[in-house]
LUMZAFI-118556 format. One line per field, with one value per residue: residue in one letter; residue number from 1; x, y, z of N, C-alpha, C in turn. Coordinates in Angstrom, 1 decimal. Layout:
BEGIN
code <- (A,...)
pos <- (NUM,...)
nxx <- (X,...)
nyy <- (Y,...)
nzz <- (Z,...)
caxx <- (X,...)
cayy <- (Y,...)
cazz <- (Z,...)
cxx <- (X,...)
cyy <- (Y,...)
czz <- (Z,...)
% end
This chain:
BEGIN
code <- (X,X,X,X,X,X,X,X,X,X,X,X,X,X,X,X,X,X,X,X,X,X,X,X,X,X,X,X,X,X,X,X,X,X,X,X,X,X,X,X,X,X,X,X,X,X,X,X,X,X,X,X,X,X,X,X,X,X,X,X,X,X,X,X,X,X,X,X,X,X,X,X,X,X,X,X,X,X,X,X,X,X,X,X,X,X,X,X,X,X,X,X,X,X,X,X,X,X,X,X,X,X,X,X,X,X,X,X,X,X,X,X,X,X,X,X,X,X,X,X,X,X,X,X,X,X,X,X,X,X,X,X,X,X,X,X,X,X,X,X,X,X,X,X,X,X,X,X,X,X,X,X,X,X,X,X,X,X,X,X,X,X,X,X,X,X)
pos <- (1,2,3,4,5,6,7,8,9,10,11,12,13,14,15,16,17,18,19,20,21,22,23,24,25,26,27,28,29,30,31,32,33,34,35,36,37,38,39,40,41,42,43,44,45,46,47,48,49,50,51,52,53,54,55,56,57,58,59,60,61,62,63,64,65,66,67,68,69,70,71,72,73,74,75,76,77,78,79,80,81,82,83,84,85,86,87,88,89,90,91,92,93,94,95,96,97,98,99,100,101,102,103,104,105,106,107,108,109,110,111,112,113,114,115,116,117,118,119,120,121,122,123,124,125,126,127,128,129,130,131,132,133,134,135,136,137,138,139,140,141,142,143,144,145,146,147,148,149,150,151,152,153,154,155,156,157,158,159,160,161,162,163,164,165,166)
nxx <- (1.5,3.5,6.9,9.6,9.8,9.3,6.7,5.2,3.6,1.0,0.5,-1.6,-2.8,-5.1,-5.6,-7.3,-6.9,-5.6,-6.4,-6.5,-7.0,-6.3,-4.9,-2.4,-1.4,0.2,2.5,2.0,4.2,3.7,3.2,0.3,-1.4,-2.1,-4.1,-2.5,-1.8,-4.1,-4.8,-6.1,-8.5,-8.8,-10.2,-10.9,-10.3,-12.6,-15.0,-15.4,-15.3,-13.4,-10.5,-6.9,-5.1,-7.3,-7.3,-6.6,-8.7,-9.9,-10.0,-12.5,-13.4,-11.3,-9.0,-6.7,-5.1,-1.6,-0.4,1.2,1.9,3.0,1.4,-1.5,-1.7,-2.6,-4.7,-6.1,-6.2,-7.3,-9.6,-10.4,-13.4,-14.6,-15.6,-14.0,-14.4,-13.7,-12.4,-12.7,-11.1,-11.5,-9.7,-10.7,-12.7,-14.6,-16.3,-16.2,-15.6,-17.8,-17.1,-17.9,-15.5,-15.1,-12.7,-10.4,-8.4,-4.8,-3.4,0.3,1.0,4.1,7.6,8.7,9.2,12.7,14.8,16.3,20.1,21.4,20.2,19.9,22.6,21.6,19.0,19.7,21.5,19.4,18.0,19.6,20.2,17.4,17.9,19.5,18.5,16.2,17.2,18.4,16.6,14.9,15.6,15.0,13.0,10.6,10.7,10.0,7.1,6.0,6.5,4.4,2.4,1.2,1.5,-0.3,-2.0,-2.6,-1.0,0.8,3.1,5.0,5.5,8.0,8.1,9.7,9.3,8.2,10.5,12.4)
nyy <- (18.6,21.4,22.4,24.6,25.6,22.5,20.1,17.9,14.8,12.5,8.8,6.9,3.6,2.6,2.9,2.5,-1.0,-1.8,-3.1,-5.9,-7.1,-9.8,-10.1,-10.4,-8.2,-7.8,-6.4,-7.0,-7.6,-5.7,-3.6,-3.9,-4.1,-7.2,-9.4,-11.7,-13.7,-14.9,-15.1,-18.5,-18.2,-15.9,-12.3,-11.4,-14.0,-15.4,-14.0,-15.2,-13.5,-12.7,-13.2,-15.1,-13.5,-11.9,-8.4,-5.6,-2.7,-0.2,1.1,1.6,3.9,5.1,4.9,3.0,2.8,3.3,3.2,2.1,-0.8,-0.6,1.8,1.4,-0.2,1.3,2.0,-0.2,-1.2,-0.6,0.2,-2.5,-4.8,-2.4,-1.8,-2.1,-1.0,-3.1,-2.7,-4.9,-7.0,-9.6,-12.0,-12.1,-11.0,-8.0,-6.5,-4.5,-5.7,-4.7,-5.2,-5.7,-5.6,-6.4,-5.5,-7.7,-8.2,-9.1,-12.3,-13.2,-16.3,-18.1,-17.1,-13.7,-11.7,-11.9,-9.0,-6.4,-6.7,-4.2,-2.9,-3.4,-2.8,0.2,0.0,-1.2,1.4,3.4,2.2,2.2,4.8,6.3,4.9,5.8,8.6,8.3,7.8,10.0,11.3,10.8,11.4,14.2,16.5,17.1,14.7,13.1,14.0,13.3,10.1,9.6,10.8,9.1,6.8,6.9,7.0,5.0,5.4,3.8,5.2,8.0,10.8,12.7,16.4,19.3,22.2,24.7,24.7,26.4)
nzz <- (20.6,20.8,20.6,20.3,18.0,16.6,15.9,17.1,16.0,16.4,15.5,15.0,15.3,14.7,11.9,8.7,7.1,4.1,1.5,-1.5,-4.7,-4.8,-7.1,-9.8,-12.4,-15.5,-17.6,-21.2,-24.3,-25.7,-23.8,-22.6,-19.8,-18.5,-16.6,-15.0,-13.2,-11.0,-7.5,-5.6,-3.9,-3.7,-4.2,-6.8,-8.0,-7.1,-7.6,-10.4,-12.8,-13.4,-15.3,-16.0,-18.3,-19.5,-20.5,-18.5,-18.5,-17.2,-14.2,-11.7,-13.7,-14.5,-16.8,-17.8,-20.3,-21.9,-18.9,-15.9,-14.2,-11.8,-11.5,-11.4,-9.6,-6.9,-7.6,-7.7,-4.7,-1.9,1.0,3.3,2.6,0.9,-2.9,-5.9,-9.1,-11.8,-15.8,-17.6,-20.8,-22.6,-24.0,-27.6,-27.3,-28.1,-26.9,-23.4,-20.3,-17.0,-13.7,-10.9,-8.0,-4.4,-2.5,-0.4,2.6,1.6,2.3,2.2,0.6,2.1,2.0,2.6,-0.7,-1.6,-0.7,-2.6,-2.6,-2.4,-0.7,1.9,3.6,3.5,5.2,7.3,8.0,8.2,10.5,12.7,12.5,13.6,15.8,17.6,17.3,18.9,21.5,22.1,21.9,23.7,26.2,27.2,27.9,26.2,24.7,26.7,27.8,24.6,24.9,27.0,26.1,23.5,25.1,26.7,24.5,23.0,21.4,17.9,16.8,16.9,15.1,14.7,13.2,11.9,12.5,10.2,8.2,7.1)
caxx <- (2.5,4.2,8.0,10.9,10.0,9.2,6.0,5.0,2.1,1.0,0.3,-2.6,-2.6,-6.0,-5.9,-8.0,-6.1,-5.4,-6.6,-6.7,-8.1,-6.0,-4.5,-0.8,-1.0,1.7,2.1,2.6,5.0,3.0,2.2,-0.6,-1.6,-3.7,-3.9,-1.2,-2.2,-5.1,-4.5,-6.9,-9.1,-8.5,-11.5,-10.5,-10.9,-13.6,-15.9,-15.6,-15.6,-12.1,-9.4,-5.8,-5.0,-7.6,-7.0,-7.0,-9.0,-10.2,-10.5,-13.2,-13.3,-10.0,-8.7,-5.3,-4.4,-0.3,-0.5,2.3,1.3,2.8,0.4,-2.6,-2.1,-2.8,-6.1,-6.5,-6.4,-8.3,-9.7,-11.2,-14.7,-14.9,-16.0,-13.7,-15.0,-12.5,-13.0,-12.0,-11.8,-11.4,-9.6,-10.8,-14.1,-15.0,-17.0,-15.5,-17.0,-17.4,-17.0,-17.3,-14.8,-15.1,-11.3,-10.2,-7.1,-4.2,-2.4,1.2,1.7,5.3,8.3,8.0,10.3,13.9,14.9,17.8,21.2,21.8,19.2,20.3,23.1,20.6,18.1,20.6,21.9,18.6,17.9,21.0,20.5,16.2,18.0,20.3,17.6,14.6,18.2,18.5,15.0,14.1,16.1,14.6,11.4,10.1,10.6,8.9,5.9,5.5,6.3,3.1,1.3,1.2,1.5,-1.7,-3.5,-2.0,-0.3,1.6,4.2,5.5,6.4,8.5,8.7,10.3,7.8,9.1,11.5,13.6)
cayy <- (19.2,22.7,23.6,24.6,24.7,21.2,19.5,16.2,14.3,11.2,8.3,5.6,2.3,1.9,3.0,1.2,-2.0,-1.4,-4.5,-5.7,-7.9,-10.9,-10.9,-10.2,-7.8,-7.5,-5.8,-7.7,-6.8,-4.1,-2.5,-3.7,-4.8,-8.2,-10.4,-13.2,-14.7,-14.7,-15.9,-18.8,-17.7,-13.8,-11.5,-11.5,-15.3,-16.0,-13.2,-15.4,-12.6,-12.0,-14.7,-14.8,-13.4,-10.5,-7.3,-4.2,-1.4,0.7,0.7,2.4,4.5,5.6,4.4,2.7,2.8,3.7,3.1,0.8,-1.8,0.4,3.2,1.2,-0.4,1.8,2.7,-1.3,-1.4,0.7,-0.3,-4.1,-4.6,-1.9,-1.8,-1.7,-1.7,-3.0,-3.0,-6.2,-6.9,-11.1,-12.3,-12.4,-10.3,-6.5,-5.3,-4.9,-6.4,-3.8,-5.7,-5.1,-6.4,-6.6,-5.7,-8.4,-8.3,-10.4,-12.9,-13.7,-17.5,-18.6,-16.3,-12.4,-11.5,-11.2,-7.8,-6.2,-6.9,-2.8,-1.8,-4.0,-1.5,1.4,-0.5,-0.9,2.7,4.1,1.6,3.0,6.6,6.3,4.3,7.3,9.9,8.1,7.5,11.2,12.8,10.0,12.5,15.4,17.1,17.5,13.2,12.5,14.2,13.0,8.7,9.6,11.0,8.0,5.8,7.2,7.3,3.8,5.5,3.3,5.7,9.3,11.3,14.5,17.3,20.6,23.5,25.9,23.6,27.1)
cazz <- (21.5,20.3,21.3,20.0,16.8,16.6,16.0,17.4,15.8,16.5,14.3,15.6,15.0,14.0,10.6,8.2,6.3,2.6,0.5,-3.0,-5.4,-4.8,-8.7,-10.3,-13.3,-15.8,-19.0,-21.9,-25.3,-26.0,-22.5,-22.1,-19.1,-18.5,-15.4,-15.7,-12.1,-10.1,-6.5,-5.3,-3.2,-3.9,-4.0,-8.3,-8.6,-6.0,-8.2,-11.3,-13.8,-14.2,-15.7,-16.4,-19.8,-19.6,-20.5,-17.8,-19.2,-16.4,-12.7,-11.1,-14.2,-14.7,-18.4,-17.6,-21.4,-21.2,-16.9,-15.7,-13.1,-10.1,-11.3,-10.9,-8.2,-6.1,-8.2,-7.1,-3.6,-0.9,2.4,3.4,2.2,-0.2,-4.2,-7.2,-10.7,-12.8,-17.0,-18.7,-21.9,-22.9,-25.3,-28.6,-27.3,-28.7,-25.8,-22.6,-19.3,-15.7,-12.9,-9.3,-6.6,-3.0,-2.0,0.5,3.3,1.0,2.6,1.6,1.4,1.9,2.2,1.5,-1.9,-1.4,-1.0,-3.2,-1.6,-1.9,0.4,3.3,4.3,4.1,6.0,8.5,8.3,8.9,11.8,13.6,13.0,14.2,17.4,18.0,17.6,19.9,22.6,22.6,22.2,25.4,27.6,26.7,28.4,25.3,24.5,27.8,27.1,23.7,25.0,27.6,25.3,22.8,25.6,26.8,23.4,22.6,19.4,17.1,16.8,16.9,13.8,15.0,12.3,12.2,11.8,9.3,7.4,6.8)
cxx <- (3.3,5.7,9.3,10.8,9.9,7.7,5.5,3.5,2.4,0.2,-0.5,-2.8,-3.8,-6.3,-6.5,-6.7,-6.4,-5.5,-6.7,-7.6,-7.6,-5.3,-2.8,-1.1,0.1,1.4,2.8,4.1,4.7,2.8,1.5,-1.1,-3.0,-3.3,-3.3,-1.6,-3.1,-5.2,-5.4,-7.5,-9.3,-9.9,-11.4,-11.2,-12.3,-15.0,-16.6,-15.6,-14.3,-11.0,-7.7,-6.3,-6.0,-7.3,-7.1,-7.6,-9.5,-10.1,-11.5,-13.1,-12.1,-9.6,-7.3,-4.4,-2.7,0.0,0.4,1.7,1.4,2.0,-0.9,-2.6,-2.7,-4.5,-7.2,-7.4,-7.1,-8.6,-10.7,-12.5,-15.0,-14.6,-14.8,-14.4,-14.0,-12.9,-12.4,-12.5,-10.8,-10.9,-10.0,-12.6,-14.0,-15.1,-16.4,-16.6,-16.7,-17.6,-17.0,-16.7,-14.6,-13.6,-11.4,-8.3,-6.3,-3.5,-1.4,1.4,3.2,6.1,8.5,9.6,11.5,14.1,16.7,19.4,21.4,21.0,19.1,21.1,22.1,19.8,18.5,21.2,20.5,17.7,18.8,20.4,18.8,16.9,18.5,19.7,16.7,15.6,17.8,17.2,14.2,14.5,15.6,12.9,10.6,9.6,9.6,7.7,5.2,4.9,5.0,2.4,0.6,0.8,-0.3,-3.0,-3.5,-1.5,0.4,2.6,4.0,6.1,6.8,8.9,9.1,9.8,8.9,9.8,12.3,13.9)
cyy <- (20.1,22.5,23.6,24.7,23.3,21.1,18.0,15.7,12.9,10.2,6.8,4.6,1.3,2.3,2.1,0.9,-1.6,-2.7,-4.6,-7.2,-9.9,-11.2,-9.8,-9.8,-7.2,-6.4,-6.9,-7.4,-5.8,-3.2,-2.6,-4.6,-5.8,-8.6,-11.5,-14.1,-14.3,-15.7,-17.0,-18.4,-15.9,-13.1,-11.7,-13.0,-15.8,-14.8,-13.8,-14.6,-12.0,-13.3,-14.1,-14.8,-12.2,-9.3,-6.2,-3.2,-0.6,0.5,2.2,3.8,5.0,4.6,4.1,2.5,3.5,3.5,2.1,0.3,-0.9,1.7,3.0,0.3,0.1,2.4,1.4,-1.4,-0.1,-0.6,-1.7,-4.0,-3.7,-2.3,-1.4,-1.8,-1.8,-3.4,-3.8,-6.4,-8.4,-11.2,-12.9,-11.5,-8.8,-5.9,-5.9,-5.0,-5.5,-5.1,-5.6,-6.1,-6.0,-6.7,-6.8,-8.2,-9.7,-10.9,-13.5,-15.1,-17.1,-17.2,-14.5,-12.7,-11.1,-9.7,-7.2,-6.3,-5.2,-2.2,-2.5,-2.9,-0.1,1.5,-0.4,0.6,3.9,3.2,2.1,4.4,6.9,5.8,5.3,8.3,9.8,8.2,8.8,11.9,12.3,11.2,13.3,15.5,16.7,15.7,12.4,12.9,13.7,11.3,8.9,9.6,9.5,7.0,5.5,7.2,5.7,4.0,4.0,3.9,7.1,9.9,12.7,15.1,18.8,21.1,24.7,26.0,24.8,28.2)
czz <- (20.6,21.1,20.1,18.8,15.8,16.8,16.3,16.8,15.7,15.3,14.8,14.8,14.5,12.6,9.8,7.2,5.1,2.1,-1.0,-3.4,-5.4,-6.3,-9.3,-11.7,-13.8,-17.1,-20.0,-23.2,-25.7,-25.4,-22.2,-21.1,-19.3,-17.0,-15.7,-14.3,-11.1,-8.4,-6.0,-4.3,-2.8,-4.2,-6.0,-9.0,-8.3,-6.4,-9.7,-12.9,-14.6,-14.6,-16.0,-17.6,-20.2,-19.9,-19.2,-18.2,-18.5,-15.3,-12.4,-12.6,-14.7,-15.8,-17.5,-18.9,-21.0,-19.5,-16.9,-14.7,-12.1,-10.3,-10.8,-10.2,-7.3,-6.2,-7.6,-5.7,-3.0,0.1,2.1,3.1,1.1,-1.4,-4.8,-8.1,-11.3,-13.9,-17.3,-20.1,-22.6,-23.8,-26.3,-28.5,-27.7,-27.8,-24.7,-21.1,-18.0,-14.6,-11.2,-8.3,-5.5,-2.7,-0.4,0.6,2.5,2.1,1.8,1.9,1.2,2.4,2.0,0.4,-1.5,-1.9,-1.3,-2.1,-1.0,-1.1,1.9,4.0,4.6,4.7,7.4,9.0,9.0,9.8,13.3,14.2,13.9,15.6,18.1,18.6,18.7,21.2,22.9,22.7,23.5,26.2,27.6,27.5,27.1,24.9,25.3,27.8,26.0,24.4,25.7,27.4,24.1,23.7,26.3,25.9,22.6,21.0,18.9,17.4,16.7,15.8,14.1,13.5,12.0,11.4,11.1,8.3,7.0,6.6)
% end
């Protein structure tokens, strides 16, 4: 849907799930990342090949020498059922071992991680101001067309963005 300068695109709800390997890499005194916990039953443990205390040394090819955990994560995970190769390299061993894992959907036991006190208010502030915006763009021709549209495609949601930006 075109107007006004405004683009509406929709955002469906079947996207494929993002999975990982089921395991908690850290870095140690040095940087270097190993595996410090392998979840039971995680695609990681339930492959046999990989242990706490490991080293990290590649995913899918990619050297993670210097890489901080939040960099390869993301090199981690990918969609349910598909292949990583991740390089390990054992302690006290030379040569390092390739490995392939079958990413699986994680489940969180127990509570999720407390989240910083400072991002409560801004959580709340941009709860408010999205309730404001969907109040006013409902009235709007332009609003009522989009909720139909979604409602008819069974979107997830609506992401309005302004064509031009200036």
């Amino acid at each position: 849907i075109w107007s006004s300068g405004w683009r509406v695109r929709e955002t469906m709800g079947d996207q494929p799930e993002v999975a990982g390997i089921g395991a908690i890499i850290k870095p140690n005194r040095y940087s270097i990342l190993k595996f410090c916990e392998l979840h039971p039953g995680g695609a990681a443990a339930m492959c046999g090949q990989i242990f706490e205390g490991d080293r990290l040394v590649a995913v899918d090819g990619v050297v993670c020498k210097g890489m901080t955990a939040e960099e390869v994560g993301p090199l981690i995970r990918g969609p349910i059922g598909s292949t990583v190769e991740i390089e390990v390299l054992r302690p006290g061993d030379t040569k390092t071992s390739t490995v392939s894992v079958v990413r699986q959907k994680i489940i969180q036991a127990g509570p999720a991680p407390p989240q910083p006190a400072h991002t409560k208010g801004i959580r709340e502030s941009l709860q408010a101001g999205a309730e404001k915006l969907k109040q006013a763009f409902a009235n709007t021709q332009i609003g009522q067309q989009v909720a139909a549209r979604a409602q008819a495609n069974q979107a997830a949601a609506a992401v309005i963005e302004e064509e031009g930006g200036g």
